[in-house]
C-alpha positions in Angstrom: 84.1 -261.1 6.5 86.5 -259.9 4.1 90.2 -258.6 5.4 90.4 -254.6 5.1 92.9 -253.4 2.2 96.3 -252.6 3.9 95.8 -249.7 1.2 93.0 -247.8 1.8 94.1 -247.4 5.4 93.1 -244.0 6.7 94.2 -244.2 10.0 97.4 -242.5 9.5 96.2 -239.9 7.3 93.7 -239.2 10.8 97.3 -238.7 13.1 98.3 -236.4 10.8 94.9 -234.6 11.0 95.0 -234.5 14.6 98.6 -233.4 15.4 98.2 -230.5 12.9 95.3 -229.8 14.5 96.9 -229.3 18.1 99.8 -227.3 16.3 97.7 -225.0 15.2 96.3 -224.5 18.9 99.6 -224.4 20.0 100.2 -221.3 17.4 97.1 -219.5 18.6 97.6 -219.3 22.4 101.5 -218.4 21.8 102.5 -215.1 21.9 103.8 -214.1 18.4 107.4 -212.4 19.4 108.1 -211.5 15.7 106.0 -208.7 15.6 108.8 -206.6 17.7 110.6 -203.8 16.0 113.2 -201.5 17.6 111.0 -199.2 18.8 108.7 -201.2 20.8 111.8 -203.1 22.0 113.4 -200.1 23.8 110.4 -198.9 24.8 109.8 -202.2 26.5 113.2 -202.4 27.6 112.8 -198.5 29.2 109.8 -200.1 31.1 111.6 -203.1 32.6 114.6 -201.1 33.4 111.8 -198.4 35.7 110.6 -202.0 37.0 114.1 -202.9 38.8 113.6 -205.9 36.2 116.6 -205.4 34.1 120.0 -203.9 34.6 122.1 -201.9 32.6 125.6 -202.7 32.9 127.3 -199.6 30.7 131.0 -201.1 31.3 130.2 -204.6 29.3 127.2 -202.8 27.4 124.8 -205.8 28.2 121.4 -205.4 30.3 121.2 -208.2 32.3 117.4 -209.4 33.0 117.7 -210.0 36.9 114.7 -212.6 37.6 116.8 -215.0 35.2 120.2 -213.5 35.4 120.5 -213.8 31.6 122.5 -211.0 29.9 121.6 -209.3 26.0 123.7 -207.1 23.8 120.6 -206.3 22.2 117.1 -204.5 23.3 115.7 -206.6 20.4 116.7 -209.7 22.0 115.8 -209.3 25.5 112.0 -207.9 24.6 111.9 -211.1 22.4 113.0 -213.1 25.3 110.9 -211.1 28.3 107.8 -211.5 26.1 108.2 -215.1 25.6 109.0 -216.2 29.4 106.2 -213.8 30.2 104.0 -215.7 27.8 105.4 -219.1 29.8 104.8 -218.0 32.9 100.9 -216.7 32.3 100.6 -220.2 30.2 101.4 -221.7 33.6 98.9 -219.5 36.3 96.1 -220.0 33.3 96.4 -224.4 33.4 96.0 -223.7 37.1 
């Protein structure tokens, strides 16, 4: 039986395969939080804000997202963050 060539190994070249493979599942059940322009932002924002979910604070001009106590400057921001530990959350009631 002749010893395999060290070189013409492909088993590596598989592990690569596979993690990119598992990455790319990764990217198609996340939620893509890029997509969010101003617009949809304060209109998200307006909702959470009807939902007792976030706070305005005028005096400090933050809103303050109370479930995680986190504060934004931005509307941008907290959308982008509300979508993504929404996201987490369902992620977590689906492997269930």
């Amino acid at each position: 039986m002749t010893t395999p060539d060290p070189h013409d190994d492909t088993n590596a070249d598989y592990k690569q395969f596979e993690k990119a493979q598992l990455a790319q599942d990764r990217d198609v059940a996340g939620v893509n939080t890029a997509d969010i322009n101003d617009t949809m932002a304060r209109n998200l924002v307006d909702d959470l804000i009807d939902a007792d979910v976030v706070t305005p604070i005028p005096e400090e001009c933050v809103l303050v997202r109370e479930p995680s106590g986190t504060a934004f400057d931005l509307t941008t921001q907290l959308a982008v963050y509300h979508r993504g530990w929404t996201a987490a959350c369902n992620a977590d009631v689906e492997a269930e």
